[in-house]
C-alpha positions in Angstrom: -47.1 263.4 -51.3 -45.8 261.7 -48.0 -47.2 259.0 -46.2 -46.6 258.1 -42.5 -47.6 255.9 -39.7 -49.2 257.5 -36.7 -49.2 256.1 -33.2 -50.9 257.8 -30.3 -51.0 255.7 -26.8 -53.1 256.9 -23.7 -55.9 259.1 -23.3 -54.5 261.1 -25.8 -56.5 258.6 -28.3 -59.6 260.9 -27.1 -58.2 263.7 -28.6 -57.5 262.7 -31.6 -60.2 259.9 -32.0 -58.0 257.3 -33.2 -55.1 255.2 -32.0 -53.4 254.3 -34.9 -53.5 255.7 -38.7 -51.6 256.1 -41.7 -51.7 259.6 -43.2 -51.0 261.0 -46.3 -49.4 264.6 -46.1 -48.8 266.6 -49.3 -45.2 267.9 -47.8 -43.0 267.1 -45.0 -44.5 269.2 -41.9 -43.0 270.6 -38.6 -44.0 268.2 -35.7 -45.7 271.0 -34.3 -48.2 271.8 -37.7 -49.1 267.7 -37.6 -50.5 268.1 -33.9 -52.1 270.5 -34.9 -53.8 268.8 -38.1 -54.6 265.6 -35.2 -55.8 268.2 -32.7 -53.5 267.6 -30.2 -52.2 270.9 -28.8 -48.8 271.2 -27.7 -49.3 272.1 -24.0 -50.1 268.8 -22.9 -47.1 267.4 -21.7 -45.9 264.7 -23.9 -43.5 262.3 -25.6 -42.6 262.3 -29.4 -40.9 259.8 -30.6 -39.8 259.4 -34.8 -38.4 256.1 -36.4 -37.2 255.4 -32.5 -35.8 258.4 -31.6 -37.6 261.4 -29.7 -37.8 264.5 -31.8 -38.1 268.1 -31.3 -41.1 269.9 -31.9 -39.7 272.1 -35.2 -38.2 268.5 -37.1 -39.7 267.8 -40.2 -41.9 264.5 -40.8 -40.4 262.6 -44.0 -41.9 260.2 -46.4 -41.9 256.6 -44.2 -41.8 257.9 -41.1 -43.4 256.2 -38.0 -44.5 258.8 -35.4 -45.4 257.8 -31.8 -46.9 260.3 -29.4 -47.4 259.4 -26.1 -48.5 261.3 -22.7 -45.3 261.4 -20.2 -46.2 258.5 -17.5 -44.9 258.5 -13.5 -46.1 257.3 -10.4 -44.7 254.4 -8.7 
């Protein structure tokens, strides 16, 4: 079992219906398989960012990670 801290910023709370959670995971997972247990789908376009750093969509989540995901902002 792995637990993690999840972030999500923006409208992408709607999505998911929460803003911040810890889950429990029974494995490490593919970035990709956890937005798709949040029901987030990966053609929005967004940010990922793990323990700081902005991952790809195949890395694994590990046991104490903090995950933020965050819609890409611009304008001026």
């Amino acid at each position: 079992m792995i637990k993690i801290k999840l972030k999500i910023i923006s409208h992408l709370i709607y999505k998911t219906g929460f803003g911040e959670r810890d889950l429990e995971l029974p494995q490490p997972v593919a970035i990709e398989e956890l937005l798709t247990k949040i029901n987030l789908e990966n053609k929005i376009p967004m940010v990922i960012i793990r323990n700081g750093k902005v991952v790809d969509l195949k890395e694994q989540v590990q046991d104490g990670d903090r995950i933020v995901i965050s819609p890409f902002f611009f304008g001026g």
